[in-house]
N, C-alpha and C positions, 0 to 999 in steps of 0.2 A: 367306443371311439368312432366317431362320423368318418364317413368313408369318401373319399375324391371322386367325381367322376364326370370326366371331361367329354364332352360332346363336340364334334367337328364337321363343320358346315364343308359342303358341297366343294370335293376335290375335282379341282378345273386342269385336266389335263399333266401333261409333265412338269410344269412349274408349279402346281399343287402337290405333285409326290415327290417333287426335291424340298419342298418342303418339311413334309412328313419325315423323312430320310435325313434330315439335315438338324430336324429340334424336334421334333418327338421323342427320341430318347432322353433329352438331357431335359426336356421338360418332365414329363414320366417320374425323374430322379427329385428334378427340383421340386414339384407340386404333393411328390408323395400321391399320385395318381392311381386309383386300385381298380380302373375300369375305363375302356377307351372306346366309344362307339361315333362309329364316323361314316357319313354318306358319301357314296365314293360313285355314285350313275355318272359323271362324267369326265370319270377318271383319264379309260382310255381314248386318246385322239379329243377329247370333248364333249363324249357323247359315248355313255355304254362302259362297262368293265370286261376284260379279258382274265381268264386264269391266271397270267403271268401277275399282272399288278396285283390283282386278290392276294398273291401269295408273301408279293414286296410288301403289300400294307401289314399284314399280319408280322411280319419280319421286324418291321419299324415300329411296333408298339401297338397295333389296333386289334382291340380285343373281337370287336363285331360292325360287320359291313349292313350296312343297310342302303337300299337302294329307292326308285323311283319310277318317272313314266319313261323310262329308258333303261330300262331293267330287262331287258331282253334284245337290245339293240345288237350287241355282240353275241352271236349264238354260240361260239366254245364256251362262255360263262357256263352255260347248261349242266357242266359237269360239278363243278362248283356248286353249285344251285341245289343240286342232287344229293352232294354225299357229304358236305359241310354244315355244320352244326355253328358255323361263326357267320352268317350270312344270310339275310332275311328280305327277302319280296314284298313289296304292297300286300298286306292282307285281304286287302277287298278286291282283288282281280275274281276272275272266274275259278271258281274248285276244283276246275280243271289245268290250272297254272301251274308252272314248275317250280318248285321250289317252299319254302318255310314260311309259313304265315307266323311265326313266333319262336323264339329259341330263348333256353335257358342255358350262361354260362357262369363258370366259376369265376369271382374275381380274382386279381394278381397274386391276391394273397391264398388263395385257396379255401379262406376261411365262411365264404358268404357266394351265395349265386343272384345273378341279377336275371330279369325277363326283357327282353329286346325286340321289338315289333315296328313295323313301318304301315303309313296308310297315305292312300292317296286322296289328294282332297276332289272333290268334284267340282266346284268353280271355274269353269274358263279353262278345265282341265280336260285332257282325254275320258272318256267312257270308262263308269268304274261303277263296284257295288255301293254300296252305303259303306262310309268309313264308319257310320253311328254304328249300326248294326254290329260291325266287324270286331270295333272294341271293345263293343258288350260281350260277345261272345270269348276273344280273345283274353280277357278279365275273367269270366266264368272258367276258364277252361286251365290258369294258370294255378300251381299250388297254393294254399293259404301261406305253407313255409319259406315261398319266395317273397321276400318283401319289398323288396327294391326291383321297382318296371318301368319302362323307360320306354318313352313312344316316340319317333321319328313323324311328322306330320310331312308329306311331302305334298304342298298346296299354294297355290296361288294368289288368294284370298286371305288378304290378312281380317277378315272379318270369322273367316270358316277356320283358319289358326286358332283363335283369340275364343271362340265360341267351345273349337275342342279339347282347350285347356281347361275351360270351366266345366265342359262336359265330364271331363275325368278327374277334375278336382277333387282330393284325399282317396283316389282310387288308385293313380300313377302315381311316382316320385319325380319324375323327370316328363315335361314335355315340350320339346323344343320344334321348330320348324324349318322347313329346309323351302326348296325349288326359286327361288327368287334371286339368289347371291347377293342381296344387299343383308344386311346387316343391321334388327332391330334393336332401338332404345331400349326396350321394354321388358327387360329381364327383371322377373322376381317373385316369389314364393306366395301362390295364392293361398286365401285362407283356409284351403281344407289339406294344406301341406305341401302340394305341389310346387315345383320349378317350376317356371315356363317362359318360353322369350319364343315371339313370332317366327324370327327367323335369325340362324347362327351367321349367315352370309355365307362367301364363300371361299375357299381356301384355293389360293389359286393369283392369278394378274390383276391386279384391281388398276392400273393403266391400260384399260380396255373399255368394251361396253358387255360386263357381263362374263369375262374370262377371253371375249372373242377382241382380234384386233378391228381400232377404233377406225382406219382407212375402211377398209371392207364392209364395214355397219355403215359408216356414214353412208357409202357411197350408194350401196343397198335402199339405203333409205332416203337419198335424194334426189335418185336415180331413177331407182323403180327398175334397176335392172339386178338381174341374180350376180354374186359372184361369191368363192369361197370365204365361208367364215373362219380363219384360222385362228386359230389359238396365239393370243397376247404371250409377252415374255417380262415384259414392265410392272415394276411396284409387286412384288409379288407377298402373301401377306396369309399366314396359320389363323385361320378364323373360327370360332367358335365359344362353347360356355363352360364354366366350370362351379360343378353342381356339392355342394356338402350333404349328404343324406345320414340320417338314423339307420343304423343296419338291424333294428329294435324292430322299428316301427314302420320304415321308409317311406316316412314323410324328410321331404327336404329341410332342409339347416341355413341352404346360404345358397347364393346364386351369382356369378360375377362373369365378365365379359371376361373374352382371352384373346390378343390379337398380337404374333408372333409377326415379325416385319424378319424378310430373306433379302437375299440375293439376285438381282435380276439376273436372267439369262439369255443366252447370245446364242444366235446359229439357230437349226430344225426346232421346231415344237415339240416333235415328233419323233418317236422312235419305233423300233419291231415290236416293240409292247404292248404298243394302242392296237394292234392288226389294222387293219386298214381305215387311215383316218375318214372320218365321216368330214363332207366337204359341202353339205347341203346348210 
């Protein structure tokens, strides 16, 4: 029997995790869902995850956090980082990085384990190893009896996306993209069985530019003077894919967008959660 498993683009703050909190579960119930892996780098404040929310997501349905080039922004994460097995870093930082370059967990059902990895792209991005490299390695390194693996791309470049899908084409089951928060067309099963969509968008304000409010960007940008970029409350919207794999073989089955429409929200962006929101 093919197995669900839902993919969740880039949680934008506290209107991304009332999100999560609010339809994750009764999605979970309605999709028949046996694996939830969701990029949460700018969970807290906008920028960065804190222990507190790590623990809400898990709480709300998310089986495995995967992060990005804001992966170390909030330094309490660290502990998190260290001693959890639901939570995976850029594989291609330095060997001397904190945290999991790969995890293997059980799915909902207990019956199947999946492998869960993040990479950072190099394009127009911060300084990083080779993501090529990192995956080869990270593929050599995982069991033959895990079938189903699932790569987080967190990249810039929808050319460097699109190139490391084919790269890991019938190697991964799953490869989707994150860091951009728009949300691509391009979902679907290349020919060596893999999933793949550029990028899942993001889970979070889409009456913004990017999760952030749209006064603050503009004016930044018309300006040419700094001011804080906070967090949008508008249009807020569960963004991501939803993948059917062989737990046989795990090669993918089917590939379909998922775009969950909430509740806007009123008042602070911001709570004790985020620790101290990033304002830059």
């Amino acid at each position: 029997m093919p197995l669900n498993i839902l993919c969740i683009g880039d949680v934008v703050g506290k209107p991304g995790r009332r999100l999560l909190a609010d339809h994750l579960p009764e999605l979970i119930r309605q999709r028949s869902i046996d694996l939830v892996v969701c990029n949460a780098e700018n969970a807290a404040g906008g920028s960065g995850l804190t222990p507190q929310i790590y623990t809400k997501l898990l709480n709300y349905g998310v089986d495995v956090v995967t992060l990005g080039d804001h992966v170390y922004r909030k330094r309490e994460i660290a502990a998190s980082l260290s001693a959890s097995d639901r939570i995976v870093r850029p594989a291609n930082l330095n060997a001397k990085a904190l945290g999991r370059r790969w995890t293997a967990v059980p799915l909902k059902s207990g019956l199947h384990q999946a492998a869960v990895c993040c990479l950072l792209g190099q394009m127009y991005m911060t300084a990083s190893n080779s993501p090529w490299a990192a995956i080869d390695q990270i593929l050599s390194e995982i069991p033959p009896s895990i079938k189903i693996r699932i790569l987080d791309f967190h990249a810039e470049a929808s050319s460097e996306k699109i190139a490391m899908g084919w790269h890991c084409n019938g190697r991964m089951s799953i490869v989707f993209g994150t860091h951009t928060h728009v949300p691509t067309a391009d979902a679907r099963i290349l020919d060596g069985g893999t999933a793949y969509v550029s990028d899942l968008g993001m889970t979070g304000p889409y009456d913004s530019v990017l999760g952030r409010r749209k006064d603050r960007v503009l004016y930044a940008l018309t300006t040419s003077m700094p001011t804080p970029f906070e967090i949008a409350l508008g249009d807020p919207r569960l963004s991501g894919v939803l993948a059917s794999v062989d737990p046989d073989t795990g090669k993918a089955l089917a590939i379909e967008r998922v775009e969950v429409q909430g509740q806007a929200l009123t008042g602070n962006a911001y709570d004790a959660d985020d620790g101290r929101p990033n304002r830059d």
